[in-house]
N, C-alpha and C positions, 0 to 999 in steps of 0.2 A: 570200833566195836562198842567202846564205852560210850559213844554219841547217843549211840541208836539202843542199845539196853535205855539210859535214861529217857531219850524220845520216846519208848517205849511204855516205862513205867508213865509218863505225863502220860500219854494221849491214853492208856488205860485208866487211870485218875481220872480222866477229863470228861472219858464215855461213861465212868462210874454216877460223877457228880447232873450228867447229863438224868440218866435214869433216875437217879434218885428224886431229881426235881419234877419230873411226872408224875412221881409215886406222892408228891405234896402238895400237887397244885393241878391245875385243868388249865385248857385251852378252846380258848371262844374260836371259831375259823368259820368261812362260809365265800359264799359269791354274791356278789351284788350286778344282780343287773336292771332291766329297762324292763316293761312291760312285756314287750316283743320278746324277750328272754335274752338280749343283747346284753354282754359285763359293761358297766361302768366302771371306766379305771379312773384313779383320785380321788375318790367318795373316801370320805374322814369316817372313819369307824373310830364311835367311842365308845368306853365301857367304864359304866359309875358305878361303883359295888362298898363293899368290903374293905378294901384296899388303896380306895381310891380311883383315880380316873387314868386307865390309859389308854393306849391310842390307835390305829395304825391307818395304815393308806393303801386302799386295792391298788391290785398292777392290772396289767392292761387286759388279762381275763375274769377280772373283777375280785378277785381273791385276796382273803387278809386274812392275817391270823395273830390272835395277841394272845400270846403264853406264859406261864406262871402264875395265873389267875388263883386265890386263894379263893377256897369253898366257899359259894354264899350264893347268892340271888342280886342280878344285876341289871339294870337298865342300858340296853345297847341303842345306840345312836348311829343312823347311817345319815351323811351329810353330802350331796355330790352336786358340783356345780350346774347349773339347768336343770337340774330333777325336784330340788328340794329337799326336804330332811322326815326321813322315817323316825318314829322310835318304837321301841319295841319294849314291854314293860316284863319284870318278872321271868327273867330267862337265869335257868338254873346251871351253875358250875360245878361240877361234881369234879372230887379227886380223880388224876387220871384218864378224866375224858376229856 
């Protein structure tokens, strides 16, 4: 019983520290596809802002998502081998979205 009181109090902590980092920061997310409307999976998504540069990599229905983004205006970079490289200028991060 005492396992799971304390498993309990963590994973309440843990959904706590979860929510609160929404309520401080935004998340960039989207789908990358092909003309055709096809996902590109492995397209390097970057993002240069505020905070620096981070990063991620669609999965195989082209979907990425880089979170805890601090508020600011950022420059996203899509990068996918045989396509080439998008950028996209002035894309705005708002707290919690």
């Amino acid at each position: 019983m005492k396992r799971f009181l304390i498993f309990s109090v963590l994973l309440a902590f843990g959904l706590g520290l979860a929510v609160a980092q929404e309520r401080t920061s935004g998340t960039l997310e989207g789908i990358v596809t092909d003309q055709d409307g096809n996902p590109i999976e492995d397209a390097i998504i970057t993002a240069m802002g505020p905070q620096g540069i981070r990063t991620d990599t669609t999965d195989k229905q082209g979907r990425y998502s880089i979170r805890a983004l601090v508020s600011g205006t950022y420059q996203v970079k899509a990068d996918a081998p045989s396509y080439g490289t998008v950028v996209q200028s002035d894309v705005n991060i708002s707290i919690g979205t």
